[in-house]
C-alpha positions as a Markdown table, in Angstrom:
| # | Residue | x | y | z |
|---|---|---|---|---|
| 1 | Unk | -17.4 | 35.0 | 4.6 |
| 2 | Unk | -16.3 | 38.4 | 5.6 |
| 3 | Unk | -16.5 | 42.0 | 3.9 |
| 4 | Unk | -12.9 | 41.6 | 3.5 |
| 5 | Unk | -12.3 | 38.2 | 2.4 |
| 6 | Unk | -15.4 | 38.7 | -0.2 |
| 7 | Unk | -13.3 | 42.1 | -1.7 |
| 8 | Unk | -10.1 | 39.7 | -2.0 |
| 9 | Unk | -12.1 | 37.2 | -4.2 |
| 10 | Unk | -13.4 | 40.5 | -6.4 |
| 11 | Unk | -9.8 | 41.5 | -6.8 |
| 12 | Unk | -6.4 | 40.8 | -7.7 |
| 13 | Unk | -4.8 | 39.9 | -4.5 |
| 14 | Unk | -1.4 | 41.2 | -5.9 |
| 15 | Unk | -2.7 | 44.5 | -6.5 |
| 16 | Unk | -4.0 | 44.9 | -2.5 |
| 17 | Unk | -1.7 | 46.0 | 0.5 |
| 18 | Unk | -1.6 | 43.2 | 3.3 |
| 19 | Unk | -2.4 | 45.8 | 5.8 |
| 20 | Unk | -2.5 | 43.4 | 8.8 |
| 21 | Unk | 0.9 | 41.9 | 8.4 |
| 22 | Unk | 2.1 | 46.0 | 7.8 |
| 23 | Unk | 0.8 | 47.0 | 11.2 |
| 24 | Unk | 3.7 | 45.1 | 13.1 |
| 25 | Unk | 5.9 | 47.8 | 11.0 |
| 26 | Unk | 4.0 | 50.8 | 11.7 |
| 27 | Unk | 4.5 | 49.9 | 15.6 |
| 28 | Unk | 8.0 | 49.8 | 15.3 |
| 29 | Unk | 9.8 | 53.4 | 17.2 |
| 30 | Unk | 11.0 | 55.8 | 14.7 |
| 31 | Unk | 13.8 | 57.4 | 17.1 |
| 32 | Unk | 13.1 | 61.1 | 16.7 |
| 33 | Unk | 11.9 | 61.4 | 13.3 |
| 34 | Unk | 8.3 | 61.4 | 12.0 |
| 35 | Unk | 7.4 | 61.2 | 8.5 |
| 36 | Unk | 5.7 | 63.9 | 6.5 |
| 37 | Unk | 3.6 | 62.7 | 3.4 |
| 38 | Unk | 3.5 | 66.0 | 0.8 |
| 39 | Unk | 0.0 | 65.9 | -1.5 |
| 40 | Unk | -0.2 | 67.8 | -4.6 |
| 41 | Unk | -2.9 | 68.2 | -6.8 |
| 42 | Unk | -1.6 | 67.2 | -10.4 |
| 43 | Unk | -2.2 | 68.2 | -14.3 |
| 44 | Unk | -5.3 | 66.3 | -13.9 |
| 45 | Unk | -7.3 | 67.0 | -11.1 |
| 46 | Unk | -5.9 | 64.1 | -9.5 |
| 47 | Unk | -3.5 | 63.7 | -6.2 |
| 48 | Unk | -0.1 | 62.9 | -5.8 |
| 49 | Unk | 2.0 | 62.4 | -2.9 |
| 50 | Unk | 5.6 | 61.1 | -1.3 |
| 51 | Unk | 7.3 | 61.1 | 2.0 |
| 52 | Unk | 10.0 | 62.9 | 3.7 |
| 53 | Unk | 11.8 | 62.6 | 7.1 |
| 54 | Unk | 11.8 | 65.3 | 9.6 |
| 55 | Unk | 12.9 | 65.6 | 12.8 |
| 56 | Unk | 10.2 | 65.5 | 15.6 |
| 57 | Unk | 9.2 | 68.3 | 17.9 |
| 58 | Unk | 7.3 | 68.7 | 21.2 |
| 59 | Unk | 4.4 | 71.2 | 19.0 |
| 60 | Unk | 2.9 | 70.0 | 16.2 |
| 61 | Unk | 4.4 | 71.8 | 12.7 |
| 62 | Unk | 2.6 | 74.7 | 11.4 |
| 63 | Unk | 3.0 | 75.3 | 7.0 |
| 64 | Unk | 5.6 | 78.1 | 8.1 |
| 65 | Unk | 7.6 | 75.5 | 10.2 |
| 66 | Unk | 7.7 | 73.0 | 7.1 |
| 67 | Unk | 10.3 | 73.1 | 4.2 |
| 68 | Unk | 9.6 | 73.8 | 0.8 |
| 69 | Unk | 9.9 | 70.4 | -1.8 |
| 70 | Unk | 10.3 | 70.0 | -5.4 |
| 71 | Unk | 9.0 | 66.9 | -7.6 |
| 72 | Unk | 9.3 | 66.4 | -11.9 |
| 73 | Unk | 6.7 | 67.7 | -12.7 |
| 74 | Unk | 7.2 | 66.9 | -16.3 |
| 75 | Unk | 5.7 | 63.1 | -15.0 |
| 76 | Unk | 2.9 | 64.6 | -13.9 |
| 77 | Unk | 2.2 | 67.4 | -16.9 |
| 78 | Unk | 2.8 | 70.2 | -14.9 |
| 79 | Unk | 6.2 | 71.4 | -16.6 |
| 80 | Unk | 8.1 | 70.8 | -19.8 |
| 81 | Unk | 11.1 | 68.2 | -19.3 |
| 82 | Unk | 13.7 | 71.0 | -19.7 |
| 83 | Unk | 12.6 | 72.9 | -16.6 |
| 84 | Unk | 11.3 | 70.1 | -14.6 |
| 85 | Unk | 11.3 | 71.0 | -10.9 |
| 86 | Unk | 8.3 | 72.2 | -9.2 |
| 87 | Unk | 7.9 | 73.3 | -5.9 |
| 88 | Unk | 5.9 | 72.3 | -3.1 |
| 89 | Unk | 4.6 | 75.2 | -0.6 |
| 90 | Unk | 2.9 | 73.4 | 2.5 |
| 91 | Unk | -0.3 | 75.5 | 3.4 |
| 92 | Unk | -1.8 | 72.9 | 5.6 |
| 93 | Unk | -1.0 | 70.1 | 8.0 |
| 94 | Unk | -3.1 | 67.1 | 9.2 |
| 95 | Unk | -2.2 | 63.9 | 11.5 |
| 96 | Unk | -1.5 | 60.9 | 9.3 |
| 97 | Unk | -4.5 | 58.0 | 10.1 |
| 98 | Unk | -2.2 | 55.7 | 8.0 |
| 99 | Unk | 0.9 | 55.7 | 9.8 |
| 100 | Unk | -0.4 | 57.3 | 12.6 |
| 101 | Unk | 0.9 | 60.5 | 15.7 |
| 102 | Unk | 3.0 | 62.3 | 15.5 |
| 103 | Unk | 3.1 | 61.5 | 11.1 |
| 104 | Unk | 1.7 | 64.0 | 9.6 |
| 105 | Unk | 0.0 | 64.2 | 5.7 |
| 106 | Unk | 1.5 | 68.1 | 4.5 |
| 107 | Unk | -1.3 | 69.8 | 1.8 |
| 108 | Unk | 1.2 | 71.8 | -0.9 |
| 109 | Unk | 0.4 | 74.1 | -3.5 |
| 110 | Unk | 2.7 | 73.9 | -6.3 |
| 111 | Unk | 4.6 | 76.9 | -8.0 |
| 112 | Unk | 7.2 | 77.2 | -10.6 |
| 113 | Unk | 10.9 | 77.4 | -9.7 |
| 114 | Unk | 10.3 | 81.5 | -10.3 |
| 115 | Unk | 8.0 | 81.1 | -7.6 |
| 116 | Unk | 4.8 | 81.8 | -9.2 |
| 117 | Unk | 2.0 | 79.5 | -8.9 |
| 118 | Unk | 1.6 | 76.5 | -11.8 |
| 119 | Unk | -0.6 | 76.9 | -13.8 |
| 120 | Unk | -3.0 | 74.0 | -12.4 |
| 121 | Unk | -2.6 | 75.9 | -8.9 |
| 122 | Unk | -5.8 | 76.7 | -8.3 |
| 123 | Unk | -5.4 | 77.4 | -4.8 |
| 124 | Unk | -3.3 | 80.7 | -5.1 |
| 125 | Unk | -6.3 | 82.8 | -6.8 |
| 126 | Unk | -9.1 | 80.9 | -4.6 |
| 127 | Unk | -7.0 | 82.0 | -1.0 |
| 128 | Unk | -6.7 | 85.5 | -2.7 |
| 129 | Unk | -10.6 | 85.9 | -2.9 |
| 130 | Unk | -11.1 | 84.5 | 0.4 |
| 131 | Unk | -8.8 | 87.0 | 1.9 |
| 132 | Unk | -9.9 | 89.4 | 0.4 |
| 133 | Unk | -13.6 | 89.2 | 1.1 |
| 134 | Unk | -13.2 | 87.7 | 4.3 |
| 135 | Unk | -15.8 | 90.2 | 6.3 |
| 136 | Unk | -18.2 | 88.0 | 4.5 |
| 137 | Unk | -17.7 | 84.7 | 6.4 |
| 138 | Unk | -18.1 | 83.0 | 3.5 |
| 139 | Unk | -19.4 | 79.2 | 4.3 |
| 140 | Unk | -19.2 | 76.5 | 1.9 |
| 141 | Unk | -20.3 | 72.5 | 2.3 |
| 142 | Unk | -19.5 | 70.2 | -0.8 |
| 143 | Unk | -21.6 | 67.4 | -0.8 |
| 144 | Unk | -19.1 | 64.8 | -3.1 |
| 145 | Unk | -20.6 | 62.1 | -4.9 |
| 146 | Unk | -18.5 | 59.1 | -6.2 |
| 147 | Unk | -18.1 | 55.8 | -7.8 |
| 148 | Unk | -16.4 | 52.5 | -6.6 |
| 149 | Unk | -14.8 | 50.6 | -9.0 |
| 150 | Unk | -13.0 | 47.2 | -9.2 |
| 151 | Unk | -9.8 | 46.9 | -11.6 |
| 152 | Unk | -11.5 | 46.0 | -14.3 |
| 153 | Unk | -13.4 | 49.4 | -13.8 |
| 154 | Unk | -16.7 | 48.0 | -13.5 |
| 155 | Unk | -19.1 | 49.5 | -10.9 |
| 156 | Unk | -18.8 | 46.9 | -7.8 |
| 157 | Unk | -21.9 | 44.9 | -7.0 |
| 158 | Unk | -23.3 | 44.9 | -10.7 |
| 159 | Unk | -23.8 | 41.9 | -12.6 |
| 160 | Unk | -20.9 | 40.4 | -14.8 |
| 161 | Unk | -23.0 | 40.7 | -17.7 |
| 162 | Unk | -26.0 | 43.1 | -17.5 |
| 163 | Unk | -26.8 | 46.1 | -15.3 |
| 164 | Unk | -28.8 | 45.9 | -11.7 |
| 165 | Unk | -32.3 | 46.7 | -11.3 |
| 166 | Unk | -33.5 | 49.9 | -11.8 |
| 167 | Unk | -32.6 | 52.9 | -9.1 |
| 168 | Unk | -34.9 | 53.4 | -6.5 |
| 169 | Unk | -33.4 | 50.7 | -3.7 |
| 170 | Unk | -30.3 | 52.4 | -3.1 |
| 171 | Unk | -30.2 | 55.8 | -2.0 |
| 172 | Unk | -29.5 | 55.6 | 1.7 |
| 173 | Unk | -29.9 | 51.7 | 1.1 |
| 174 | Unk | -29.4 | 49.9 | 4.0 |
| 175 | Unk | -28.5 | 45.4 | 3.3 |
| 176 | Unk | -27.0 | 43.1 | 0.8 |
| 177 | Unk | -28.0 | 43.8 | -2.8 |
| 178 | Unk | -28.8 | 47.3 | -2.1 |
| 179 | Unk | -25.5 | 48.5 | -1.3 |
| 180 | Unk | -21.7 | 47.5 | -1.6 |
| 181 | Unk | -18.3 | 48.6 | -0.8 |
| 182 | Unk | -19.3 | 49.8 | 2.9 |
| 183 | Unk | -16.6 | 49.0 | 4.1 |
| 184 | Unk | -14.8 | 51.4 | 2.2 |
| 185 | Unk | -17.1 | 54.5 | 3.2 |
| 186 | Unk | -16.8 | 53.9 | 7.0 |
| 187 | Unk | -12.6 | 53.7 | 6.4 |
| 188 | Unk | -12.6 | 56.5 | 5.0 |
| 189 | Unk | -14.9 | 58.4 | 7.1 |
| 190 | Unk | -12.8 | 57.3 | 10.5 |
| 191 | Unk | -9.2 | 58.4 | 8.8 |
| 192 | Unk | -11.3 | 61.9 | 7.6 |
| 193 | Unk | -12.0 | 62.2 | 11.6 |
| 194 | Unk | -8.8 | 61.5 | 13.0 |
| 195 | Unk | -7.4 | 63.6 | 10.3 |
| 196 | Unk | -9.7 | 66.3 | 11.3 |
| 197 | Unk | -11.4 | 67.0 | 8.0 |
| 198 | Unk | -14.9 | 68.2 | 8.8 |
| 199 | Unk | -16.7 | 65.6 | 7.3 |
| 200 | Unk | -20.2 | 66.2 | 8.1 |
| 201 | Unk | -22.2 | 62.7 | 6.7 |
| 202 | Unk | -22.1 | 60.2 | 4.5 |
| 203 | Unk | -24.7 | 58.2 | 2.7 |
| 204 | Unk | -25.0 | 55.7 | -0.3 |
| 205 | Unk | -26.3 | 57.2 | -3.4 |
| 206 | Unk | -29.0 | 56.2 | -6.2 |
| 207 | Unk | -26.8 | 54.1 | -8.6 |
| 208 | Unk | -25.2 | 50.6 | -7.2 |
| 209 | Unk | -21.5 | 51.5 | -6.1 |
| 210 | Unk | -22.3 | 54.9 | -5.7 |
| 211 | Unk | -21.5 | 56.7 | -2.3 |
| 212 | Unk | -21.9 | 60.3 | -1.2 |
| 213 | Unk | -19.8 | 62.2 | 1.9 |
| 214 | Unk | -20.3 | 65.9 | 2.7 |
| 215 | Unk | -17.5 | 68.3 | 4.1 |
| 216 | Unk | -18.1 | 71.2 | 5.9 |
| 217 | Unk | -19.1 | 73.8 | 6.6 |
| 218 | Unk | -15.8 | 75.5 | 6.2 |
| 219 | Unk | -15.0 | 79.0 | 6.2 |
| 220 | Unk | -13.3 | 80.4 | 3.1 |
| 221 | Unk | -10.0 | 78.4 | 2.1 |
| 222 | Unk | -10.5 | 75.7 | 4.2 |
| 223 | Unk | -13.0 | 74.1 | 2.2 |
| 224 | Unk | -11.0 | 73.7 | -0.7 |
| 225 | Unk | -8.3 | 71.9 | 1.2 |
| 226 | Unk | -10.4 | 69.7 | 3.4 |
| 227 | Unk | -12.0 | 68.4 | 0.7 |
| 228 | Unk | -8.7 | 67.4 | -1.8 |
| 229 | Unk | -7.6 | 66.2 | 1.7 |
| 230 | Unk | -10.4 | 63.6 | 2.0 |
| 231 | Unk | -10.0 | 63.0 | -1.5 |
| 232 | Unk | -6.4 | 61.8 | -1.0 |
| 233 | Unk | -7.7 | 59.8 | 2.1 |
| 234 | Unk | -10.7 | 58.2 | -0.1 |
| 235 | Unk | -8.2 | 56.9 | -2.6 |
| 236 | Unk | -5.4 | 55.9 | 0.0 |
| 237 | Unk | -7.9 | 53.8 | 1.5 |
| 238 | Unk | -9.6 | 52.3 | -1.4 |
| 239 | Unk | -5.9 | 51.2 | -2.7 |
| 240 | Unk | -6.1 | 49.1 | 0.3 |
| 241 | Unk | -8.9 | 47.3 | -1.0 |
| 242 | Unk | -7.7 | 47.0 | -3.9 |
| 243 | Unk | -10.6 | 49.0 | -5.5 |
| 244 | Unk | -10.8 | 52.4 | -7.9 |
| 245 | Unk | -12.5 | 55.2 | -7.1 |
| 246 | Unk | -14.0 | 57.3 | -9.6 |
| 247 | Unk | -15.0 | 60.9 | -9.3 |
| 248 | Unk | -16.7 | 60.8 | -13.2 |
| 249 | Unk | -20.1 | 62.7 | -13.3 |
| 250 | Unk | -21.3 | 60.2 | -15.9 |
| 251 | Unk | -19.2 | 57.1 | -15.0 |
| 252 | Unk | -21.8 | 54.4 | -16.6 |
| 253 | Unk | -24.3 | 55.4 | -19.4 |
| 254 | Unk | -28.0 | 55.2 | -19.1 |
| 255 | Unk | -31.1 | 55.6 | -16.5 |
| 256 | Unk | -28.8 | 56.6 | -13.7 |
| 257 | Unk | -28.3 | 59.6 | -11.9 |
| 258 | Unk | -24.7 | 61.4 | -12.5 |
| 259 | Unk | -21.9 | 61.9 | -10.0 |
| 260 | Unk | -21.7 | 65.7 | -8.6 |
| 261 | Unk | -20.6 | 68.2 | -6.1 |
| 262 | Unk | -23.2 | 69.8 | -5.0 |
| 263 | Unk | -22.0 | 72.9 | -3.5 |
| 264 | Unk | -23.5 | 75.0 | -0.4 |
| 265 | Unk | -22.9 | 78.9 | 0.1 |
| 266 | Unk | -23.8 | 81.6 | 2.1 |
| 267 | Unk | -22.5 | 84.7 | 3.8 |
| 268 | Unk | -22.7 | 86.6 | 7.3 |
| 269 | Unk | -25.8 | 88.7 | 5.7 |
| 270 | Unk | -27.5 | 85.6 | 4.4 |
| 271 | Unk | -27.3 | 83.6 | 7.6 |
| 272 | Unk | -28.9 | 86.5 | 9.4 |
| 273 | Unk | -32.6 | 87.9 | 9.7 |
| 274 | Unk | -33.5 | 89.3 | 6.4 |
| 275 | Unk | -30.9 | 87.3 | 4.5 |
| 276 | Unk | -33.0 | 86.1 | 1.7 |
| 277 | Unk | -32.3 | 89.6 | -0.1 |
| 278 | Unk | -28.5 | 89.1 | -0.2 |
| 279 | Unk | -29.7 | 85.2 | -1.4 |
| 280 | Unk | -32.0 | 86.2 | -4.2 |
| 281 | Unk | -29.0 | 88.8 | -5.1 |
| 282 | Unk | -26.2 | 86.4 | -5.8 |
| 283 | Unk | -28.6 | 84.0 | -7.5 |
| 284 | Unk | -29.0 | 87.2 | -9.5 |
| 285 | Unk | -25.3 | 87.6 | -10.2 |
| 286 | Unk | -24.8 | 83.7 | -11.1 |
| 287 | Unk | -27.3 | 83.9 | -13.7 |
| 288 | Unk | -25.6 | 86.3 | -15.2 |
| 289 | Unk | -22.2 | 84.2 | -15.6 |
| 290 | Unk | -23.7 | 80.6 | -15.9 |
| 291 | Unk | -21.3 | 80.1 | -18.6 |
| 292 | Unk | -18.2 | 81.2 | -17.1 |
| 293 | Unk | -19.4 | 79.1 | -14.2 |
| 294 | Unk | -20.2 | 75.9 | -16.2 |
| 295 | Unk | -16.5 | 76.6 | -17.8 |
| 296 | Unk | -14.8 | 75.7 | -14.3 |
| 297 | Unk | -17.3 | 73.2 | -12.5 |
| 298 | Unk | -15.8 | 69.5 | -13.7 |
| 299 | Unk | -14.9 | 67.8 | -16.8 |
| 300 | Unk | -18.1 | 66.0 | -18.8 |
| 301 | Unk | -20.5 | 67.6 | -17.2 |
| 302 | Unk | -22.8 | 67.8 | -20.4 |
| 303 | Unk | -23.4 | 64.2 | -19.9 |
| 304 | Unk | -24.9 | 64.7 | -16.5 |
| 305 | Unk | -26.7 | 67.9 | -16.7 |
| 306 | Unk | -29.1 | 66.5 | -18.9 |
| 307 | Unk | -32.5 | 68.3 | -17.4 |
| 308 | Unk | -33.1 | 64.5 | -16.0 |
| 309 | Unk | -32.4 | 62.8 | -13.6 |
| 310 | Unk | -32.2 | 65.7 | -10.9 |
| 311 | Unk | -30.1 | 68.0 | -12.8 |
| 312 | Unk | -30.9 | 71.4 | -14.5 |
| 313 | Unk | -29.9 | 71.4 | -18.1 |
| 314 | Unk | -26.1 | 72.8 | -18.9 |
| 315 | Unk | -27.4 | 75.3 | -21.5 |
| 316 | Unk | -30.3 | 77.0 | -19.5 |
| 317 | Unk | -29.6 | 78.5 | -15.5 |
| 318 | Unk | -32.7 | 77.7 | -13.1 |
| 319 | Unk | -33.4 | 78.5 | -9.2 |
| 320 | Unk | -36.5 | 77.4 | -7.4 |
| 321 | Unk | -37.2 | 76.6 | -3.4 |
| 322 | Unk | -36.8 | 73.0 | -3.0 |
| 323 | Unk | -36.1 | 72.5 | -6.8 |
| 324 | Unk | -33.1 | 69.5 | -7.6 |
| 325 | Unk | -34.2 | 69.8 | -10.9 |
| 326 | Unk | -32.6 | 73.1 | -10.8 |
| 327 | Unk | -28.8 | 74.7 | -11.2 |
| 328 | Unk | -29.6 | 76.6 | -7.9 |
| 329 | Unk | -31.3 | 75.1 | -5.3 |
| 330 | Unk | -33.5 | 77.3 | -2.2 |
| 331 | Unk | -33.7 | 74.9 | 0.9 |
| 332 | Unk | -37.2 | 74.7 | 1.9 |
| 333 | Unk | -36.6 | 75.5 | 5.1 |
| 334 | Unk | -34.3 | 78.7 | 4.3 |
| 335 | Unk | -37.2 | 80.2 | 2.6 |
| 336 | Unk | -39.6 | 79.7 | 4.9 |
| 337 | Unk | -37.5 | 81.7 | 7.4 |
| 338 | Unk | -36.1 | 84.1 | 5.3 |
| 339 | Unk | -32.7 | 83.7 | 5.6 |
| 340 | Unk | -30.0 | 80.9 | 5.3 |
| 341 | Unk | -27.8 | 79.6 | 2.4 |
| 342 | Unk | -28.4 | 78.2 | -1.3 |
| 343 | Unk | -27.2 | 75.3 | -2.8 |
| 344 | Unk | -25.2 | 75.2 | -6.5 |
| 345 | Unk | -26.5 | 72.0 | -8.2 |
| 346 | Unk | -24.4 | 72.3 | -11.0 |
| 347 | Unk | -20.4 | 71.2 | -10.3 |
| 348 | Unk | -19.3 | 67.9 | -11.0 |
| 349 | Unk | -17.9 | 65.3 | -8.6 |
| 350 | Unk | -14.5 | 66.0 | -10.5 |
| 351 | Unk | -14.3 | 69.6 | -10.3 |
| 352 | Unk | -12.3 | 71.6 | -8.2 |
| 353 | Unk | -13.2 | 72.8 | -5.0 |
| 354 | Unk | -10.9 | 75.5 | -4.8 |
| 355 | Unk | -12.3 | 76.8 | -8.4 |
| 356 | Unk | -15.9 | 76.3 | -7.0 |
| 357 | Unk | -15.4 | 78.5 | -4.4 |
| 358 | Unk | -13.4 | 80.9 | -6.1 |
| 359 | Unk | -15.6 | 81.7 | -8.6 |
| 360 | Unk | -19.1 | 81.8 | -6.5 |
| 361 | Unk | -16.8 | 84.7 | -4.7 |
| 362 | Unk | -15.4 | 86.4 | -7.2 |
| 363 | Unk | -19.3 | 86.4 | -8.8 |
| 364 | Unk | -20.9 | 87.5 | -5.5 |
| 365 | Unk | -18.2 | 90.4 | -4.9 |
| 366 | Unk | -16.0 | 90.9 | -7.4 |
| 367 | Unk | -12.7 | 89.8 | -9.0 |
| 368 | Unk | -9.2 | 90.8 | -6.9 |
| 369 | Unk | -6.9 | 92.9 | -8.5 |
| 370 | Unk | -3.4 | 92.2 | -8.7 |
């Protein structure tokens, strides 16, 4: 039996799209038009999205080119039901792997009909930051770590009535009973190509179900929107399986390693000769706002940074060369050459990238003034 025909027995076939018989649609001509899918990030930390006709050109469309939207946001908690309409600004454009050229998927950061940013806008501060402390070259790579679930939210691959064996199999597992839902993974990491995210890797993680995939490195604002982009992707194309994904750092109690988003920094002046100085220096500074930092990186995190299970404890900030037990990690090989980038152990699978980054600038070099 196939991957595929296996997933339909774990699933409710109603709830999966019958992508082969759509593809005789998706060939059809669209005389002049392409379609232009608008992705929001919601109340939630989740995405939203819906479609809009334009008319095709001989260039690709640039965020400048493309017309502002609205949507309610009172269904999605972003505005009271008496002054509904939130707007969509596009600030980035990527082919559509779905429907294919010359569709297009349209990132949006939402504002308020007075044209100030929502409140869950995130974006707006973090591109603020980046601009202005762009002689840095700041890097980032987020390393996001996730769950698969069926509709019954119930990791795939685990026994009906009981929990697998112990972790130790999995991690970069390779054959039945070690790891599931592959399928999935290499979907997604195909439609993150041809949508020109800079996905970097991808590998199964410690805990049945569990998959990582790394993005970057990006340079300052582009790592917050590639990696809500490949989010979008990863739950497009799980809803064509008919399968959950969940971003929870703590998804399943017990012996298993949380879900988080390990996050990689560094600057100009760390990458070059002598950089461990400017390293050791905005470890410096992030120890001084641990709080403020734990404050934005991801819902429930106090059930995954334990002091176990390759975490740092929530309470206490930590930094060691080749440490995971720690909230910042020194790559081994960065300190033996003296210069490089550090790792920040501590977000959450579900936080957001954009206030990641945001804050590990506005620690390293100081808040913008309005």
């Amino acid at each position: 039996m196939n991957g595929k025909a296996n997933m339909l027995l774990q699933a409710d076939p109603s709830h999966i799209t019958y992508t082969e018989n759509l593809q005789k649609f998706l060939r059809l001509p669209q005389g002049g038009k392409i379609i232009a899918e608008y992705i929001w990030v919601d109340s939630e930390g989740g995405v939203r999205s819906k479609s809009r006709t334009l008319d095709a050109k001989d260039t690709d469309y640039t965020p400048a080119e493309l017309p502002m939207w609205n949507f309610d946001g009172s269904s999605t908690g972003q505005a009271p039901g008496e002054n509904s309409d939130i707007y969509l600004q596009p600030v980035a454009v990527f082919p559509d792997p779905f429907r294919g050229t010359p569709n297009i998927l349209v990132l949006a950061e939402c504002l308020n009909n007075d044209g100030t940013p929502n409140k869950y806008n995130h974006r707006h501060e973090c591109a603020k930051l980046m601009e202005a402390h762009a002689e840095h070259k700041p890097w980032f790579g987020l390393e996001q770590e996730y769950t698969l679930l069926d509709l019954n939210d119930r990791p795939y691959g685990w026994p009906k009535n009981g929990y697998p064996a112990p972790q130790g199999p999995y991690y970069c597992g390779v054959g039945a009973g070690k790891v599931v839902m592959r399928d999935i993974v290499e979907a997604h990491y195909k439609c993150c190509l041809y949508a020109g995210v800079k996905i970097s890797g991808t590998n199964a993680e410690v805990m049945p179900a569990q998959w990582e995939y790394q993005v970057g490195p990006c340079e300052g604002i582009e790592m917050g929107d590639h990696l809500w982009l490949s989010r979008f992707l990863l739950h497009r194309v799980a809803e064509e399986f008919g399968a959950k994904v969940s971003f929870d750092p703590k998804p399943i109690p017990g012996d298993w390693n949380g879900a988080g988003l390990h996050s990689n920094f560094s600057t100009k002046e760390m990458r070059e000769e002598g950089g461990m100085k400017h390293i050791e220096a905005a470890i410096k500074k992030l120890e001084s706002r641990h709080a403020e930092h734990i404050a934005v990186y991801g819902e429930g995190n106090e059930k995954r940074l334990t002091g176990r299970h390759e975490t740092g404890s929530i309470d206490t900030f930590s930094y060691g060369v080749a440490n995971r037990g720690a909230s910042i990690r020194i790559p081994r090989e960065c300190a033996a050459k003296g210069y490089g980038y550090f790792e920040d152990r501590r977000p959450a699978s579900n936080a957001d990238p954009y206030q990641i980054t945001g804050i590990i600038m506005e620690t390293c070099f100081g808040a913008v003034s309005e």
